[in-house]
N, C-alpha and C positions, 0 to 999 in steps of 0.2 A: 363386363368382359371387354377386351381389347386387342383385337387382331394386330399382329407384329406387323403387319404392310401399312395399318393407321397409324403407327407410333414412328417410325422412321422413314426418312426419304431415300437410305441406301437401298440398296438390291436386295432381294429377301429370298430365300428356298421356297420357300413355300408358307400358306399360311398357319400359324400357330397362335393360340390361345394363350395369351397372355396374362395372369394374374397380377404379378405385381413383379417389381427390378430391381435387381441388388447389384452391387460389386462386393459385398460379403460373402464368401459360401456359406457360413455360416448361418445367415437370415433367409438361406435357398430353400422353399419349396416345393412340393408340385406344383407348375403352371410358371415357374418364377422364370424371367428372363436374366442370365447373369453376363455382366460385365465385368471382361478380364482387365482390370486395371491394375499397373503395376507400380508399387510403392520405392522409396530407397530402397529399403531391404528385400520387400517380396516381388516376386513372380505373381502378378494374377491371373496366369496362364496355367501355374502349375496347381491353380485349386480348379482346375476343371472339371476334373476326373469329379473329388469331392462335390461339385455342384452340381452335375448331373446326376451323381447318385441321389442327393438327397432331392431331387426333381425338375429339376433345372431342366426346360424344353428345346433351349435355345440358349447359345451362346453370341456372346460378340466380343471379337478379339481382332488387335491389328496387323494388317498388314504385312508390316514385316517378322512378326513371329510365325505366318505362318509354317516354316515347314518345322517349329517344337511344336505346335498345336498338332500339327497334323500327323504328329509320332504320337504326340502323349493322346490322342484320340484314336491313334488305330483300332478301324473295325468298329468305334463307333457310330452312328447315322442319325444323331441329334447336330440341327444345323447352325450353321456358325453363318453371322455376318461379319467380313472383315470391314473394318476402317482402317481409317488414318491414324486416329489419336482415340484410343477409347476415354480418358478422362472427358474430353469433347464428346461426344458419343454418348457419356452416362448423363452428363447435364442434358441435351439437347430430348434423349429420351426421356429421363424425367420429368421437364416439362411439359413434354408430351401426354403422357401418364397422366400425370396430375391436374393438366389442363388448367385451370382456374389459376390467377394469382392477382393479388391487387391492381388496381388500374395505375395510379402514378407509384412505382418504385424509384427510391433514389439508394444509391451505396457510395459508402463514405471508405473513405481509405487515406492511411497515414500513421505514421508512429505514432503518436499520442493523440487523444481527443475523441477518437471515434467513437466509443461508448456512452460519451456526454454529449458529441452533436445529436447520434440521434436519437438518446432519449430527450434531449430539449426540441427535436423537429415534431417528436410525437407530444409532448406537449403545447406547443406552439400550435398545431395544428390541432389537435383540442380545445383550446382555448377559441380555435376561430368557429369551433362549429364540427370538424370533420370528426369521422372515426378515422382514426388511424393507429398504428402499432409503430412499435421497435423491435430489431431484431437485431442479436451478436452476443458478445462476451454473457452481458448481465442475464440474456434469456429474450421468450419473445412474452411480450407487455402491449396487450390492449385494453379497453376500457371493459374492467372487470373477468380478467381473463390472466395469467401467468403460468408461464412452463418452462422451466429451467431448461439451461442449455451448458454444455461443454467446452466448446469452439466457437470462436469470433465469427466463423464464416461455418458454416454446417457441408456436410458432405450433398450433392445434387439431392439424392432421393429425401433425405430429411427435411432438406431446403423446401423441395418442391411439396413436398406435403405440409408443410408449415403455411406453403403461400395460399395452398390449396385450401385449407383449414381456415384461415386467415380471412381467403376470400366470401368464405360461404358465411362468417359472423359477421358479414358486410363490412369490412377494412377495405376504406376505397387506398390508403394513403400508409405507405410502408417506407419508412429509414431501415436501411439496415450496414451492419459493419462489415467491411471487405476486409481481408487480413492479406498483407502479399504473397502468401503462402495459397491463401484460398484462390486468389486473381487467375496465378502461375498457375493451378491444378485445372484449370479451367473452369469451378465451382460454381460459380455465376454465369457462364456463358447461355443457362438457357432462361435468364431472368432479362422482362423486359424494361430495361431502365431507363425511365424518364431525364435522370438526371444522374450527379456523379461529382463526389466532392473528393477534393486533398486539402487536407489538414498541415504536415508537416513533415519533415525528416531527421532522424536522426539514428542513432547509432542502436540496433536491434535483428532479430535472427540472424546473425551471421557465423550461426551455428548451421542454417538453414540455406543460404545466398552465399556466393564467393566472395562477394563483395558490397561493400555501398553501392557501385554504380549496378551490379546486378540487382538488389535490392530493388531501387529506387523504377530501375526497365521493368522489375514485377508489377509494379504497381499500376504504372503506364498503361500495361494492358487494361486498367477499368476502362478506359476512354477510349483506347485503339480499335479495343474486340468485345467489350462489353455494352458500351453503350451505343441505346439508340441511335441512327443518323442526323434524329433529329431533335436529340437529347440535349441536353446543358450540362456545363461545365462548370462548377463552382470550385473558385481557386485562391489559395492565400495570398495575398502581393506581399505578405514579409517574410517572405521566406527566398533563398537560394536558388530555389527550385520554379519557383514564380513562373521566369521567362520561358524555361526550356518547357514546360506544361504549356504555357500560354502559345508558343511555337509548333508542337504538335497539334493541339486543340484546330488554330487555323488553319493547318495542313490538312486536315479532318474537316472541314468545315462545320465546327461544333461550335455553336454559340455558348457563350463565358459570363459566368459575372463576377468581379474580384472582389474579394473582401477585403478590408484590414486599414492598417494608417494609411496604406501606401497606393490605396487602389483608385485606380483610373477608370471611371468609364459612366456613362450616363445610365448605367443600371446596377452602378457597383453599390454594395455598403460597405458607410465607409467609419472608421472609427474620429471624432470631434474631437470629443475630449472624455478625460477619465479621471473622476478624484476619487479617492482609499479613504472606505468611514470605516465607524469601529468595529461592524459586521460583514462590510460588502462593499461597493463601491458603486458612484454616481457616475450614468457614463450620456453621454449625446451621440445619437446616432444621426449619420446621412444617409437617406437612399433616394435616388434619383434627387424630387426636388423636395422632398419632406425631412423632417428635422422628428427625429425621438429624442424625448428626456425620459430617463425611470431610473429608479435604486434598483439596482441588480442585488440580493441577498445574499452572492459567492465573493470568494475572497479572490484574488490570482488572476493578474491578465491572461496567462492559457484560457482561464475561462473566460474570458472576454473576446479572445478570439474565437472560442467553440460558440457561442451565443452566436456573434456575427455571423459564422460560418453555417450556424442553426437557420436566422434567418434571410438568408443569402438563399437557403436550399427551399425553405417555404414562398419565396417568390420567385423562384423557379417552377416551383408545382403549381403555385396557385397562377399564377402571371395577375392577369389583370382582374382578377378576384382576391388579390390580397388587401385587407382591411387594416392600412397602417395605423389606422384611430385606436383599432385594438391592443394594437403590440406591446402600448407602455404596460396596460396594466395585468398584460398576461405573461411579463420579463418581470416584472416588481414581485412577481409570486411561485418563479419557476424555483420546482427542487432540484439538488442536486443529485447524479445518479448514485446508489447504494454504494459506501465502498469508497467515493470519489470525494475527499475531502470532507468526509460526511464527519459530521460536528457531534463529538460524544459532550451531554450538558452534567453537571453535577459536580463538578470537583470543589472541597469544600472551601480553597483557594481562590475560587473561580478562575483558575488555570487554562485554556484554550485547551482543549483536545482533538486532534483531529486522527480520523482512520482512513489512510490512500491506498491504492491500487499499484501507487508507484514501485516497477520494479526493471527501471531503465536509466541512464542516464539523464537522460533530458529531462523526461518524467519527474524524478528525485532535484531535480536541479528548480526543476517548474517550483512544484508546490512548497520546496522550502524557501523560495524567492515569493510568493505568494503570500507565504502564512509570517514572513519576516515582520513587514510593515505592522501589523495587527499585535506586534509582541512589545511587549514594554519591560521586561525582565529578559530571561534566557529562554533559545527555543533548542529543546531536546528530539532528538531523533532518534527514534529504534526501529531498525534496518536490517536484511539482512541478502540473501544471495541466493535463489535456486540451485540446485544440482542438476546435474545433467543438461544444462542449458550451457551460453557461449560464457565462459570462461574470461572474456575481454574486459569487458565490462566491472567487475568485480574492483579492478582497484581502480578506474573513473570513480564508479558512484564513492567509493572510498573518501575521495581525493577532493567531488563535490562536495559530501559531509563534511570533510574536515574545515573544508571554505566558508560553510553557509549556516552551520547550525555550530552552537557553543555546548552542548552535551550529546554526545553520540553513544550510544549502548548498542554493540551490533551483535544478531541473535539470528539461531535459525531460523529459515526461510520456509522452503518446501525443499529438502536433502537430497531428497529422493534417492537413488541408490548410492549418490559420493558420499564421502565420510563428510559429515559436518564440520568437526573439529578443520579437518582442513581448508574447506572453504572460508569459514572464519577467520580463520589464519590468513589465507590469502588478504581477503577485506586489510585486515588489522595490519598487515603489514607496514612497517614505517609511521604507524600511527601510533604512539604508546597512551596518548590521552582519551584513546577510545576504549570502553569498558569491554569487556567478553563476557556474554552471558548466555549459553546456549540453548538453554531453556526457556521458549518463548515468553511462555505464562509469568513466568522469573524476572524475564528481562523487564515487560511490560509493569509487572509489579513496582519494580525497585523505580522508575522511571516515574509513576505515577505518585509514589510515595515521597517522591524528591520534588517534586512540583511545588513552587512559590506563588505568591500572584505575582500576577502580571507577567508567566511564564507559560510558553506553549508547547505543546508535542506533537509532533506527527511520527505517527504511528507506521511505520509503508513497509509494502510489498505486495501483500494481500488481499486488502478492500474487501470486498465482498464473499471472499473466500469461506465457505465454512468448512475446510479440510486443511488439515495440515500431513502431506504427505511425507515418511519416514519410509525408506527402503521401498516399498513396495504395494506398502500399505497406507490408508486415507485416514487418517484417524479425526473427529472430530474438533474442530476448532476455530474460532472465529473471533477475529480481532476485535469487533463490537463489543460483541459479548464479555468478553477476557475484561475488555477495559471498563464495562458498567459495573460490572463482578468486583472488581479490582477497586475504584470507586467504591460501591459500596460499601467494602470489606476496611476501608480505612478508618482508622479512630478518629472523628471529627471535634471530640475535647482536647486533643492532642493537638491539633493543629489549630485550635479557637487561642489553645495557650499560647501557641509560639511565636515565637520573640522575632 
């Protein structure tokens, strides 16, 4: 049990008995404390009524709703804590609640990459000895342990019982993915973070943000309002965005360490040199005064940035307990995360197959610059567009394909409630050399059946995805799958024959 006066430092009524905190009415109990948080569309104010019925003791709602609160509660005497910002409020109380969460937290934020930094920080940090997890997109992942997830960044109360969970399986050491969306909602605000990475920027939710520059001020907040005083800042030096991060950072007086070709500093890592083998590529690293050499097993300088920026974040955690001696041979063996350029084997061509996550511009642009070098014949793409997401983007990545890959089949996505046919359409427009095929299973068929050697495909949008959502509904489906399937089902005397 948990008295409302130990959980918050606001002003309280009086004391109540607290079970457990929602901003869902739906998950309201008796004993449940509920937070009226309000979304684009809803009112969290107007499920009150509904959350006290179904047991809700206590309320906390802001400030300046009070006088709708204090109509739609007429005559009732169940007490309300106002704040400022209930999204702030439900994080700060959820950690409260849940008390426990790893000792070193780091969260990583940035259009692409965050799902590969930190599953390689959790491997990385494996390899030296620690327990630790990952947490975002692909789920949370510790040693012997996996629980799927939904959202990049989790709503406070799920958050904090994850950390809480987390902590009691002894996970001294947690990466997890920040989404600009989760930063702005306040989601992390009640996580203690050691450290705090940018990855990169480019062109995404701005179905969600007014703008890039809105965007990019969401993000900022990791480091303004989330991280520790006396946290670290790991930051890309090739990127745009470098200086103006690097500029708040020492406004903030937040110590930095930059990754990349470009980085400057006696604790930076820094990128030597990089050769492209037939699988992966050779790369020398610098940090401080030590030199790494190791075969990295991933294809794609993106992933060579996420590796640096991997271990960029592990010598922030660890500081002067990091084992550089270790590194070569625990990067010579790192996997790639599910989903992310993951390597389907078996095509009777030996044709390259890949299955990405990509479903961005820059993203799609990455891994078909990645998987280019590694092609000796034609590299095919099958691709295609979400519904109900920003609509902008659709003829960029269009425009990339046409640029970067010499077979494009483009197929539905996730439709979700738009019509397919027309988002296709969109895609296709002004492209008459790109195939239409709307049928995923179809698309990915014809693609694979048309494979030479010495030709590749990547597969994007999905990754990891095992749903393909149609109207409203999730129907089973998973890009891996479809293409081992697909594979399989091929006539392999057919192709021993051909010419």
């Amino acid at each position: 049990m948990k008295l409302l006066s130990d959980l918050m430092s606001y002003k309280v009524p009086c004391d109540v008995e607290i079970h457990d905190v929602s901003s869902h009415s739906n998950d309201i109990s008796h004993g449940s404390l509920f937070v009226a948080v309000s979304g684009h569309v809803q009112e969290g104010v107007n499920y009150i009524p509904e959350a006290i019925e179904r047991g809700a003791v206590a309320i906390v709602a802001e400030e300046n709703k009070k006088d709708k609160v204090k109509k739609i509660m007429e005559g009732d005497t169940t007490p309300v804590i106002w704040v400022e910002n209930a999204r702030k409020a439900l994080s700060h109380i959820a950690s409260k609640f849940y008390e426990r969460q790893p000792e070193h937290c780091v969260a990583v934020t940035g259009t692409s990459g965050k799902s590969s930094v930190v599953w390689f920080v959790r491997q990385i940090l494996e390899g030296l000895g620690c327990n630790a997890a990952s947490l975002g997109t692909i789920g949370v992942h510790a040693q012997g342990f996996f629980e799927k997830s939904s959202l990049t960044t989790a709503d406070p109360v799920a958050l904090h019982k994850s950390l809480r969970d987390l902590s009691k399986r002894g996970v001294e050491y947690l990466a997890m993915e920040a989404s600009s969306i989760g930063i702005e909602q306040c989601r992390l605000d009640g996580v203690k973070l050691k450290a705090a990475a940018f990855t990169n920027l480019s062109h995404e939710h701005l179905d969600y943000h007014d703008n890039m520059g809105a965007y990019f001020k969401a993000k900022q907040r990791l480091f303004t309002q989330c991280l520790d005083h006396n946290g670290c800042a790991i930051l890309n030096a090739d990127i745009p965005e470098f200086k103006p991060l690097l500029d708040i950072c020492t406004h903030h007086n937040i110590k930095t360490i930059p990754y990349g070709i470009h980085a400057k500093a006696e604790n930076a890592v820094i990128l030597v040199n990089r050769s492209v083998t037939e699988n992966g590529q050779d790369l020398i690293l610098s940090i401080g005064e030590k030199t790494l050499k190791f075969s990295l097993p991933l294809v794609g300088s993106f992933q060579v940035q996420n590796i640096l920026c991997a271990v960029a974040i592990a010598s922030a955690l660890r500081e002067e307990e990091l084992d550089l001696s270790a590194l070569p041979e625990i990067l010579s063996t790192i996997k790639p995360v599910p989903g992310r350029l993951e390597r389907i084997e078996g095509h009777p061509q030996k044709a390259k197959i890949y299955v990405d996550y990509a479903h961005k511009p820059a993203a799609l642009e990455a891994v078909l610059t990645a998987v280019a070098p590694h092609t000796q014949g034609k590299l095919w793409l099958v691709f295609g567009c979400g519904g109900d997401r920003d609509r902008a983007k659709r003829s960029k990545m269009a425009q990339i394909a046409f640029n970067l890959a010499d077979e494009v089949i483009v197929t539905d996505d996730n439709p979700r409630t738009e019509n397919p046919v027309d988002i296709r359409t969109e895609i296709t427009a002004g492209f008459p050399s790109f195939q239409n095929i709307g049928d995923r299973r179809a698309a990915i068929d014809c693609a694979i059946s048309s494979l030479q050697m010495g030709d590749s495909l990547i597969i994007a949008g999905k990754g990891h995805e095992s749903g393909q959502t149609i109207n409203t509904q999730t129907l089973l489906f998973d890009d891996r799958d479809e293409t081992r399937h697909s594979i399989q089902s091929l006539d392999k005397t057919y192709y021993k024959d051909r010419p």
